[in-house]
C-alpha positions, 0 to 999 in steps of 0.5 A: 466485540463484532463478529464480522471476522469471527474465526478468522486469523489475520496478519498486519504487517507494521501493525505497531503504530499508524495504519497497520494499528488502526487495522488490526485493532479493528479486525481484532474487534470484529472477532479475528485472531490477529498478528502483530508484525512490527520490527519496531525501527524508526521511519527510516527502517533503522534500530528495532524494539518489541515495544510497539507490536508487544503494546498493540498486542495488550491493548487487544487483549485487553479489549477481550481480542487474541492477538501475537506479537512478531518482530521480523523484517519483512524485507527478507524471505526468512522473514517474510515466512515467520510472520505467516508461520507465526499465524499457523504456531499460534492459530493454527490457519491464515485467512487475510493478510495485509502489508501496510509496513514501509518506511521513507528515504525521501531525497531527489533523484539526482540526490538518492543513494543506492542505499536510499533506493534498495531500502525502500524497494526492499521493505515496501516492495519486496516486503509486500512479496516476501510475506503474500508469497508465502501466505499464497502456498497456503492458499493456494491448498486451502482455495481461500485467502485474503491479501490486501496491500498498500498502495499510494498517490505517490506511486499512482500518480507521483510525487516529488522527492519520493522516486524510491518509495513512488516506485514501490508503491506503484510496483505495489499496485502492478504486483496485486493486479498480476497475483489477483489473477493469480490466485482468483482462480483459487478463491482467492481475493487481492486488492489494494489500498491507496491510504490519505492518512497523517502519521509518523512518516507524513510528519517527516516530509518537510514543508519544502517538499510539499510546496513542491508537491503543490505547485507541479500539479500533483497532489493524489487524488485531491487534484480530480475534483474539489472536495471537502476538508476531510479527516486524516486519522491512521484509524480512518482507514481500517473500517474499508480495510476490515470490510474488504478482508470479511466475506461481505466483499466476496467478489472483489478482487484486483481493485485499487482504492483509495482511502482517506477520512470518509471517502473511498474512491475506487481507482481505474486501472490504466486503460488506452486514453488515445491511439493513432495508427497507420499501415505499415510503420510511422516515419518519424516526421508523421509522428511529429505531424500527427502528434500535436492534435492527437496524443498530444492534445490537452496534455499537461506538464505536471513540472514545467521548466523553470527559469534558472535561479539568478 
């Protein structure tokens, strides 16, 4: 056992399995009181069992860790306040807090459901909310705390098929930014991750749609710049997510990054890549003058038209 996180209480939402399992497991290892959340339902968010977060909870008991299993949703405000009051019942106190549970509904826009949307957005985006809002009053009285979120390529950058999930990923991201503002002032920190990591719902993307993914260009962080063939294990991401939640990372604060086998890449945030301007305001036939060899300069479809199919 490590003693990185020594007394300190933790919550993983969607600890069950995958990434979450990953992180909590690792900060049980390195001393802290863990949380378990799992709702245990499939990748698509139906059905339920204890069976995943119960099990996670006896491998770190058996590894000489403290741990409790909870099996709310995190997609609802009652929910998202019995996990942080499962933290306080049972340790007494809450120090970090991260929401890596999610689920898919991958269809195409012109495809997706109302349903398909609201779920997504209601586990990953809402769920997100419903458990750092609560965990944020605590911290906000005990000027200290530690939320970190997740992210993904699919909402930084965009991927095929995922607009539900896309937009709750970069909501995500937008959400850590506005409350690392928030609650820094309090002492407390918030960044995100952007995991890069096989698990069960990797595997449901069919190979179709990753063809897709590849031909338009858009590939997350892969497409910067050449990079070796790395590791994508769940549990490569829980050695950064274990380090940022300790007192080592004090000072980071409203930071995206980006986490896949050995690598850690920080990610800028969105900043002013070109400007045009004028006295007074554009006519529209300036615009189209000035754009071609301004904003638009070098700039790339990442899904051209494509001839219709005979």
């Amino acid at each position: 056992m490590g003693d990185l996180l020594k007394d300190k209480v933790g919550i993983v939402t969607g600890s069950g399995r995958g990434i979450g399992r990953g992180v909590a497991m690792l900060m049980a290892a390195e001393g802290a009181k863990m949380v378990v959340n799992d709702l245990g339902g499939a990748v698509d968010g139906s059905g339920n069992s204890s069976s995943p977060a119960d099990d996670v909870v006896d491998e770190i008991k058996a590894a000489g860790g403290d741990a409790v299993a909870n099996y709310d949703s995190v997609s609802s405000m009652e929910g998202g306040e019995n996990i942080v009051k499962t933290a306080i019942d049972n340790f007494g106190k809450l120090d970090i807090v991260v929401t890596p549970a999610g689920i898919l509904r991958d269809r195409m826009v012109f495809n997706m459901t109302e349903q398909e949307w609201d779920d997504v957005i209601a586990v990953h985006l809402k769920g997100t909310f419903t458990v750092t809002k609560f965990a944020c009053i605590l911290f906000r009285q005990q000027r200290s705390g530690n939320i970190i979120t997740f992210s993904s390529t699919s909402g930084l950058y965009g991927n095929s098929g995922q607009a539900n999930y896309g937009a709750a990923k970069d909501g995500i991201a937008g959400y850590t930014r506005a409350i690392a503002r928030d609650m820094g002032r309090y002492g407390v920190r918030v960044n995100s991750i952007s995991p890069g990591a096989n698990s069960r719902m990797t595997a449901t993307v069919p190979q179709s749609a990753r063809d897709i993914r590849a031909s338009s260009g858009i590939s997350g962080a892969a497409r910067q710049q050449p990079k070796l063939e790395l590791r994508r294990e769940p549990e490569d991401i829980a050695p950064f997510v274990t380090w940022l939640a300790s007192d080592k990372a004090d000072g980071v604060n409203g930071q995206v990054f980006h986490v896949t086998g050995g690598e850690v890449s920080l990610m800028n945030n969105p900043e002013v890549a070109r400007t045009i301007t004028t006295q007074g305001r554009w006519s529209v036939d300036e615009i189209g003058a000035m754009f071609p060899g301004t904003l638009g300069l070098d700039l790339v479809n990442p899904a051209p038209r494509q001839a219709p199919r005979e």
